[in-house]
C-alpha positions in Angstrom: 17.1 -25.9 -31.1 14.3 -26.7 -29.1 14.0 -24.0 -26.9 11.1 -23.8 -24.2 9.6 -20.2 -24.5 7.0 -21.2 -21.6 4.3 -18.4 -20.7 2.4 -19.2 -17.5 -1.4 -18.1 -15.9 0.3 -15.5 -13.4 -2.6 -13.2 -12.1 -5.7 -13.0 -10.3 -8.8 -12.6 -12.1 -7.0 -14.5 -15.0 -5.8 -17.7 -12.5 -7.1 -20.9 -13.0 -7.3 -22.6 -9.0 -4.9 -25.8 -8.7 -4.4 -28.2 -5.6 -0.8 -27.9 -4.3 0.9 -31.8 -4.4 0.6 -33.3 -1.1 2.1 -36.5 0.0 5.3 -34.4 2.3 8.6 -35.0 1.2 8.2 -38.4 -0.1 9.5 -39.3 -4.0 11.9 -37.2 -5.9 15.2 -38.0 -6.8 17.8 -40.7 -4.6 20.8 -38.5 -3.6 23.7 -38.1 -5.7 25.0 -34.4 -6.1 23.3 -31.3 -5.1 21.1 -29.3 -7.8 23.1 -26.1 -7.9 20.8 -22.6 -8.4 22.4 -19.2 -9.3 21.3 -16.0 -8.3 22.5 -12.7 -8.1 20.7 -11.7 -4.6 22.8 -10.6 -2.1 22.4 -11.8 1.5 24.3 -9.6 4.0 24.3 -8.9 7.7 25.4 -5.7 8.8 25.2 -2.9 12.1 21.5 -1.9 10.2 20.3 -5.0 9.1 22.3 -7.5 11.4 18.7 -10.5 11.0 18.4 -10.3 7.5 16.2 -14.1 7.0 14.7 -13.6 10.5 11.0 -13.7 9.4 9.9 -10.9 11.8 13.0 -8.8 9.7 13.1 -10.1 6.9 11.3 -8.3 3.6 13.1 -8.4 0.2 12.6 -11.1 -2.3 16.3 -13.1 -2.2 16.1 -13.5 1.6 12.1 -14.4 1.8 13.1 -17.0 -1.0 15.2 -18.6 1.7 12.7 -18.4 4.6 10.5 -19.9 1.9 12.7 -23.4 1.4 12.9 -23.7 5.5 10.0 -22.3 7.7 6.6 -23.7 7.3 3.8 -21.3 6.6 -0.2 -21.9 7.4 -1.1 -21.4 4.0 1.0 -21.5 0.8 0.2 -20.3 -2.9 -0.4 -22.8 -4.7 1.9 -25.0 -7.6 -0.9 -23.6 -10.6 -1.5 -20.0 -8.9 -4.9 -19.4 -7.3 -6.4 -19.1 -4.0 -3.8 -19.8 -0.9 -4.0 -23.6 0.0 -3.8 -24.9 3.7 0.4 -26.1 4.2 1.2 -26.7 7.7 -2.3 -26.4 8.2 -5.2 -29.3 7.4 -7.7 -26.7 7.0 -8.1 -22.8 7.1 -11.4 -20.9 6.8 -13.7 -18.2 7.7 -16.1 -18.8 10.4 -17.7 -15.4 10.0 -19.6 -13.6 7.1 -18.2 -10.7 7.9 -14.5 -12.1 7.2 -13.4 -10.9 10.8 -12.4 -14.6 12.3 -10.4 -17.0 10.8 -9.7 -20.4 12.3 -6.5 -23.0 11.1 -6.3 -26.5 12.2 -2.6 -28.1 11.9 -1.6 -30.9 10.4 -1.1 -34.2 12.8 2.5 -34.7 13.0 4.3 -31.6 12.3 7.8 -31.2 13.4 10.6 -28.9 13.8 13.4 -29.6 12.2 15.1 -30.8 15.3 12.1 -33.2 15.5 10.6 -31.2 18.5 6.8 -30.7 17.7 4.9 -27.9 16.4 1.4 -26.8 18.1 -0.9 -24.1 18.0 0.9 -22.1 20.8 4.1 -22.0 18.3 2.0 -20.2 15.4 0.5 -17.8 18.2 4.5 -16.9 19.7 5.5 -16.7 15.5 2.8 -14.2 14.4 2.9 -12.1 17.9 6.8 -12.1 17.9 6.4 -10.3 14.6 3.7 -8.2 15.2 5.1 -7.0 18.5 9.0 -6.6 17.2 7.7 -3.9 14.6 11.0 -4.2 12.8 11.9 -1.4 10.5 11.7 -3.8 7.6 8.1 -2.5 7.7 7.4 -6.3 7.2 5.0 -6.4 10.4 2.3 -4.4 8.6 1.3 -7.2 6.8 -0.8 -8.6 9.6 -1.5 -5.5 11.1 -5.0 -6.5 10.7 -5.2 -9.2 13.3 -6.3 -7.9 16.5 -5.6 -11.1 19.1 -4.1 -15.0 17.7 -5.5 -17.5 20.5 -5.4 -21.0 20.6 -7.7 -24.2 21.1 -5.9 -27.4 22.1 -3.1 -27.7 20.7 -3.4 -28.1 16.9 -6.4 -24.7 16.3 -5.1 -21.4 16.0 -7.7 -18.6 16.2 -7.3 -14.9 14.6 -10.0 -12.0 15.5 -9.4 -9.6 13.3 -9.9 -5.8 13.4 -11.1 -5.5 10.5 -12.4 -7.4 7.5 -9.7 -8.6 5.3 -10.8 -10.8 2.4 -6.8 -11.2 1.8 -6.2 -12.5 5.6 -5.2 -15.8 3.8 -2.9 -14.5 1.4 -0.8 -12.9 4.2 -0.8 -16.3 6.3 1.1 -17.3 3.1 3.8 -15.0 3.5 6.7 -15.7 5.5 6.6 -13.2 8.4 3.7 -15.5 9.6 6.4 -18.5 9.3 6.3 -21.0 12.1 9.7 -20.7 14.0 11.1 -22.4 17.1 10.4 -20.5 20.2 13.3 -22.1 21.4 15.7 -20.3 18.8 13.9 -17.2 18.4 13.7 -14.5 21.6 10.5 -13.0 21.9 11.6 -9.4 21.8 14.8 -9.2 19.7 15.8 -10.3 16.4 17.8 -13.5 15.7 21.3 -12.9 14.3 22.7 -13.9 11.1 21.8 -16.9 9.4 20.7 -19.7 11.2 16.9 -20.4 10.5 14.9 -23.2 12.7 11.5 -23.9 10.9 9.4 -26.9 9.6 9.6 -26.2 6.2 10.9 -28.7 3.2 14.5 -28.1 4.0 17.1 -27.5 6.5 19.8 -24.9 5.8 23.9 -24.4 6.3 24.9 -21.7 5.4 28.6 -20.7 4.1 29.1 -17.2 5.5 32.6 -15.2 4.6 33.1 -11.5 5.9 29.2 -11.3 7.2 27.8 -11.9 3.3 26.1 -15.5 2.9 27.4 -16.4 -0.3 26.2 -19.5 -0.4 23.4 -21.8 1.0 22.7 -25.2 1.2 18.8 -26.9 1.6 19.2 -30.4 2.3 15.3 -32.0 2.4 13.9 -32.5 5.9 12.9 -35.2 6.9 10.9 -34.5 9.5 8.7 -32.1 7.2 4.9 -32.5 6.8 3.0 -30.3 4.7 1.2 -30.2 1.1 4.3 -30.1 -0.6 6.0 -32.7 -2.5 9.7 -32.4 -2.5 11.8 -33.4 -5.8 15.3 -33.3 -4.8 17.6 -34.3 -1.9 19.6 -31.1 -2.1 20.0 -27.7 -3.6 22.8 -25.2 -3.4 21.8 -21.5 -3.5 24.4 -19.4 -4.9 24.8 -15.8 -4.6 27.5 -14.6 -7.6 28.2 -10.9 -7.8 26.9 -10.3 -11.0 24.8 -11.6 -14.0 27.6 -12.3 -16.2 29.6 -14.0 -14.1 26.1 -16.1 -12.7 25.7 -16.9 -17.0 29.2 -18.0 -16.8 28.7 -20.7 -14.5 25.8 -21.6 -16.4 27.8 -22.3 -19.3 30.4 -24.3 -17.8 28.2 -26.7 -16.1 29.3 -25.2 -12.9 25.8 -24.8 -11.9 22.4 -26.2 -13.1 20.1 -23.6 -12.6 19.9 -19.7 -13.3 17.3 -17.5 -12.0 17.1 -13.2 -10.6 18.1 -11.6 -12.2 20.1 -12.1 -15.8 20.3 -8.7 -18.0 18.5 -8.4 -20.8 21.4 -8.9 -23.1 22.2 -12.4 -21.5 18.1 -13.1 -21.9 18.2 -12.6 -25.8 21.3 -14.2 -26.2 19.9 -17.3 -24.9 16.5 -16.9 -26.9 18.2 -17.1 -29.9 21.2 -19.4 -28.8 21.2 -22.8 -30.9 23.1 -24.1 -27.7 20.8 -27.4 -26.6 22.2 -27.7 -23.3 20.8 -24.7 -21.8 16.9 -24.3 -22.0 15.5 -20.8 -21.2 12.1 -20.5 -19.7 10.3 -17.5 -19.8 7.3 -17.1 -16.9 4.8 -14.2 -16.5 5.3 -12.0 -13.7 4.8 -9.4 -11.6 7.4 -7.3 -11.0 7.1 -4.1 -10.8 9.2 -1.0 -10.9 9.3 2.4 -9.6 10.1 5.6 -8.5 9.6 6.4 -5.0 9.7 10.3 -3.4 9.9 11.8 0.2 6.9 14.6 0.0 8.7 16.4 2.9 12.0 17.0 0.6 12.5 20.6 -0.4 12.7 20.2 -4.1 9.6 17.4 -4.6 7.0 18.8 -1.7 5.1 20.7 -4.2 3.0 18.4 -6.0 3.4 19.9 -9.3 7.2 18.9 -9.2 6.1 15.2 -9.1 3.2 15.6 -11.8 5.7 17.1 -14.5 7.7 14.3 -13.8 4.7 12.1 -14.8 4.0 14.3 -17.7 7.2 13.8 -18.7 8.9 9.9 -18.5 8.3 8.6 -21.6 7.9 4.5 -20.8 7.3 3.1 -23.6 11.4 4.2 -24.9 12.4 3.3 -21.4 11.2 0.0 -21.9 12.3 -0.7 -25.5 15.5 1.3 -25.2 16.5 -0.9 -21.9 14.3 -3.8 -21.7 13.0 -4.2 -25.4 10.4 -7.4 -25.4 11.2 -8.6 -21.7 9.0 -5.2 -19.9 5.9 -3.4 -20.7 5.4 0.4 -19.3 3.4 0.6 -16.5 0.9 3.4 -15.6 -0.1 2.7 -11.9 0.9 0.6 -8.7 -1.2 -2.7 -9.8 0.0 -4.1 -12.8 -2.1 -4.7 -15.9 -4.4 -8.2 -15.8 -4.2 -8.0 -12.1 -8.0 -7.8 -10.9 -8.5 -3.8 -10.0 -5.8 -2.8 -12.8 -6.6 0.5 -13.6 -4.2 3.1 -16.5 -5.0 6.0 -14.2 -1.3 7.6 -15.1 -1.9 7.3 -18.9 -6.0 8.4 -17.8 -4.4 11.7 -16.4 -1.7 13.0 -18.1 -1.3 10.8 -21.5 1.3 10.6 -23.7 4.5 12.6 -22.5 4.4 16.2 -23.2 6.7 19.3 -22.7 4.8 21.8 -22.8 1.7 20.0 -20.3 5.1 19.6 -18.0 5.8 23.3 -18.2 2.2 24.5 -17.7 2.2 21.9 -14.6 5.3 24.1 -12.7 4.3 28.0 -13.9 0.9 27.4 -12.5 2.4 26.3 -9.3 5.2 29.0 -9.4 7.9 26.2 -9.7 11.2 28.0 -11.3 13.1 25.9 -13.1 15.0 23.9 -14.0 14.4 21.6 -10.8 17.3 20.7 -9.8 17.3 16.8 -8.1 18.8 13.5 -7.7 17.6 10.3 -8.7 18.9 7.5 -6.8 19.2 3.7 -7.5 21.6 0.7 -5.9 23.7 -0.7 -7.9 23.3 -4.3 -7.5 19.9 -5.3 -6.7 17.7 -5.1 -9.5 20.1 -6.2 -12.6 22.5 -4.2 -14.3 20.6 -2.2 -16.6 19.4 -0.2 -13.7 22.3 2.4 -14.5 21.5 2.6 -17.9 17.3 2.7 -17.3 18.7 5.8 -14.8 20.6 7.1 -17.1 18.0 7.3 -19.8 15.5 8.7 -17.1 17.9 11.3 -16.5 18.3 12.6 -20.2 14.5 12.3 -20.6 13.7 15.0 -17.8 17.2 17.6 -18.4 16.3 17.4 -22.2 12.8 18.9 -21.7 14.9 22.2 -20.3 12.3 22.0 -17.0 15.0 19.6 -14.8 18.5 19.5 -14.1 18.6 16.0 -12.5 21.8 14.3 -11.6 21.9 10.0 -10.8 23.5 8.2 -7.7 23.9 4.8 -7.7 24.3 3.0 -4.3 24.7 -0.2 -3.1 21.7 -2.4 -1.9 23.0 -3.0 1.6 23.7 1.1 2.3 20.9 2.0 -0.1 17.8 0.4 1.7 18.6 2.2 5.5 19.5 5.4 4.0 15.9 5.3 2.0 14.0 4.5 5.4 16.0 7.9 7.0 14.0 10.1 4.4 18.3 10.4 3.2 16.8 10.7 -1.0 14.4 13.1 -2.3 13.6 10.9 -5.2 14.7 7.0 -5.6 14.0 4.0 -7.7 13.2 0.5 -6.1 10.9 -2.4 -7.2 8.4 -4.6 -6.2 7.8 -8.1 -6.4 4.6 -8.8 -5.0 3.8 -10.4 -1.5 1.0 -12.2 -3.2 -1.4 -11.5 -6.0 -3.7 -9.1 -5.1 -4.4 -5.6 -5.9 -4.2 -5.0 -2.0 -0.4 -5.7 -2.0 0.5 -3.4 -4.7 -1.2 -0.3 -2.5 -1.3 -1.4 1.3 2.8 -1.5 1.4 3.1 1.8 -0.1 -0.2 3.9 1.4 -1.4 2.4 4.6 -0.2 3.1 7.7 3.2 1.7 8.8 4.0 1.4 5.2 7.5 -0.2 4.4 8.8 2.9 2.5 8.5 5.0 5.5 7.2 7.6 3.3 5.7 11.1 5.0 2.8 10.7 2.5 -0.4 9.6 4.3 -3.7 10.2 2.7 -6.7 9.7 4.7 -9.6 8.7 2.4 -7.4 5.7 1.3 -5.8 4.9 4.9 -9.4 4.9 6.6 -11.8 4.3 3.7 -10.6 3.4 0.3 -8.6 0.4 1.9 -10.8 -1.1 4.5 -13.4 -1.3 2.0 -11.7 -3.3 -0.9 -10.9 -5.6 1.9 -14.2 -6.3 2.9 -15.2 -7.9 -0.8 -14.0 -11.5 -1.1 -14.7 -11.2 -4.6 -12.3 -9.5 -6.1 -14.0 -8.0 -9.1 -16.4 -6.2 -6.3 -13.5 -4.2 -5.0 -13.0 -2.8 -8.1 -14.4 0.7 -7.2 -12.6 1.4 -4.0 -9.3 0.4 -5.6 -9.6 2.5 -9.1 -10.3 5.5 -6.9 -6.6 4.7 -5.1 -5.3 4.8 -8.1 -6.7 8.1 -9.1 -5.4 9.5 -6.2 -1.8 8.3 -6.5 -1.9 9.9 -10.5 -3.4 13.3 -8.7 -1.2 13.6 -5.9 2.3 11.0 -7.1 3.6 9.9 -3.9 4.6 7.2 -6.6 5.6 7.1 -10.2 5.0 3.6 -11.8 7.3 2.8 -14.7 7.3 -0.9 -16.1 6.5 -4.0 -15.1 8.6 -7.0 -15.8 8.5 -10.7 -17.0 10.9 -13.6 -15.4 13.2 -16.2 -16.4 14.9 -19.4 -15.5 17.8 -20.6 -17.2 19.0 -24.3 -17.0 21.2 -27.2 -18.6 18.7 -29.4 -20.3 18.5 -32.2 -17.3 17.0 -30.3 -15.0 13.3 -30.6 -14.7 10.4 -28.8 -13.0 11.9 -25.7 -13.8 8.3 -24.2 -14.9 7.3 -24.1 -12.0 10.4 -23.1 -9.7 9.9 -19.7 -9.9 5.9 -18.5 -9.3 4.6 -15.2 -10.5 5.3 -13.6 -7.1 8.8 -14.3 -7.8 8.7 -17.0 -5.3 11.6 -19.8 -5.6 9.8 -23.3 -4.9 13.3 -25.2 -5.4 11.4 -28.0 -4.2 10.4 -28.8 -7.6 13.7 -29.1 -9.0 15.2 -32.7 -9.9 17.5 -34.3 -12.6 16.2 -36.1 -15.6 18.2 -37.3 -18.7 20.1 -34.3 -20.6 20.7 -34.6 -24.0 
């Protein structure tokens, strides 16, 4: 078998700079029938969340992977990883040295989909409808640096920003700066459902049953400008309720392409499958996961409660007992390799011990056992999140300090009732915004931070932050964002546990599937095509 174990630069510090293809959507293949993609994300609109891929809403990886096929950002990460590169823009920069004001100029030529024209006054209504919705998503923070967008003609945008941010360019890459139709899009109120009106390498119609769309499909646009260069005429996103029944499909040829998220089980099976029509890719990542806690709940307020924990989740059997070779254990926010890394978990309380657990809760005059639930949904993150709960939970009860019980709770209930403050203690992940030390803390500890979370710590909010944004190297904001770090071991508003790799799964004439997935978790099905199976 000639199987394609494929490891990929993923990180900053360790990327190697690349120049996106350019050249719009000319070349790839001529028609015939759609590439078909599997995933196992769920896109549902309900009374909470009735806007789920409305870019000023929208802020989970499945649904940003769809904003991502269809609305045109000014910056784009790049095919190789590296710095942002300019996408419906010609050219982004700093005009300052203080990094406070940055300037875009558009391409010539960009269009809607409906062939109307984009200008400069369209990226201003985009990025100011999303700043000034402030959806509950939390998405909004992301530019919650930029002080005023104006315009210049009608092809120069112009942000003043508060503050220095040295990652201002990353979030133009993101797609709650995606350029939508002011015509489609109110000002003040979310759009509806799942109709999308962007400039991006496709177009979308969606197949919607019972307020779930359960299946998408991108035909190329061809009104679309931009750096990218588009591979196929069509691809079909579709959502299956499981990954079993997703590696099913796979198997029968009813679709082409596998991606989020197969179970480890299904991911060594195909390692070591002499089957030569499916080809499994494996690609570096940077998923994290985590658990998450509301420092205003009775039963996790003290401190101590959420250091024993620490002292006591043993990740390294976690891993191997769940994930085996396909996660590492994680001991802080930014994972390893990513430029500001620090072990400041491991630093603090080493290797996991009972008796350091104990000490923790009598010197804080914590009786025990705790008692607490851990919660997780049930069909976000794969199905071995029950069993990685399930091992958590046995970890903490056997140690005689916890009596912890596990909810599971599905993705659509589970995210509004963790913005209420409704768990004490609950397990989500992260894949990254972009790759940057900043986007594994900013979410989680500045202000407006997408957890809702109670915990707000000054000297990071004001100080610590602010100042790793100022350095446009990254190795100088090493200090500020160690000493973040440290405080999340001290004061675990946050308990890292693993971070994860990714895969892609395909029958063996499909091409570009290297690259279809970056390490942000990003799906660029633009790179898709057919070649000759065999």
């Amino acid at each position: 078998m000639n199987r394609k174990i494929l490891v990929l630069p993923a990180v900053a510090g360790l990327l190697v700079p690349a120049l996106a293809a350019c050249g719009g959507s000319d070349g790839g293949s001529d028609g015939g029938d759609a590439i078909v993609t599997g995933t196992t994300d769920r896109f549902i609109a309900t009374k909470d969340a009735p806007a789920p891929v409305d870019p000023a809403y929208s802020y989970d990886v499945g649904s940003w992977n769809v904003l991502r096929q269809t609305v045109q950002t000014l910056m784009i990460q790049p095919r190789g990883e590296g710095e942002p590169v300019p996408e419906a823009a010609e050219s982004c920069r700093f005009t300052d040295t203080g990094n406070e004001r940055y300037v875009c100029k558009l391409r010539e030529g960009l269009k809607f989909s409906d062939g109307g024209t984009v200008t400069a006054e369209d990226v201003k209504y985009s990025v100011d409808r999303a700043r000034a919705i402030e959806a509950d998503s939390g998405v909004f923070a992301l530019l919650s640096t930029i002080d005023t967008v104006e315009t210049s003609g009608d092809r120069e945008v112009i942000f003043h920003l508060k503050t220095s941010d040295a990652t201002f360019p990353y979030k133009l890459s993101t797609p709650v700066a995606g350029i939508v139709n002011p015509d489609d899009y109110a000002k003040d109120k979310l759009r509806d459902g799942f109709e999308i009106s962007g400039s991006g390498p496709y177009t979308l119609k969606p197949e919607v049953k019972d307020g779930e769309m359960v299946s998408a499909a991108f035909t190329k646009n061809p009104h679309y400008k931009g750096s990218l260069k588009v591979n196929n005429e069509k691809v079909d996103l579709r959502s299956f309720k499981d990954a079993d029944t997703m590696g099913g499909a796979l198997e029968k040829g009813d679709i082409d392409v596998m991606t989020r998220s197969m179970s480890p089980e299904q991911i060594q099976k195909l390692s070591e499958s002499a089957d030569t029509d499916i080809e499994l890719v494996e690609i570096q990542g940077l998923e994290i996961r985590y658990l998450g806690f509301d420092t205003d709940a009775a039963t996790v307020r003290d401190k101590a409660v959420r250091q024993a924990m620490a002292q006591l989740i043993d990740r390294s059997a976690l891993v191997s007992k769940v994930y085996g070779t396909q996660a590492e254990p994680l001991y802080s926010m930014v994972p390893a390799a990513i430029t500001g890394h620090s072990n400041s978990f491991f630093n603090k309380y080493g290797d996991p011990d009972v008796t350091k657990a104990k000490n923790l809760l009598t010197d804080a005059n914590v009786a025990t056992p705790v008692k607490l639930t851990l919660n997780y949904t049930t069909d976000h993150y794969g199905a071995a999140t029950q069993q990685e709960f399930e091992l958590l939970r046995k970890q903490l009860n056997d140690s005689g300090l916890f009596d912890v019980t596990i909810k599971g709770t599905a993705w659509d209930a589970f995210v509004p009732a963790e913005r209420k403050g409704s768990y004490e203690v609950y397990g989500m992940g992260w894949f990254p915004d972009f790759p940057d030390a900043d986007n594994f803390i900013a979410p989680f500890l500045d202000e407006d931070n997408f957890l809702n979370s109670p915990y707000a710590n000054n000297r990071i909010i004001d100080s610590l932050i602010p100042q790793s944004r100022r350095e446009a190297d990254r190795l100088a904001a090493s200090d500020p964002l160690t000493e973040i770090q440290d405080i999340v071991a001290e004061d675990v508003p946050l308990l890292p546990l693993w971070q994860g790799k990714q895969y892609v799964a395909a029958r063996d004439d499909i091409t570009g599937t290297a690259y279809v997935v970056n390490s942000s978790s990003t799906l660029q099905l633009w790179e898709l095509n057919r070649g000759v199976g065999g």
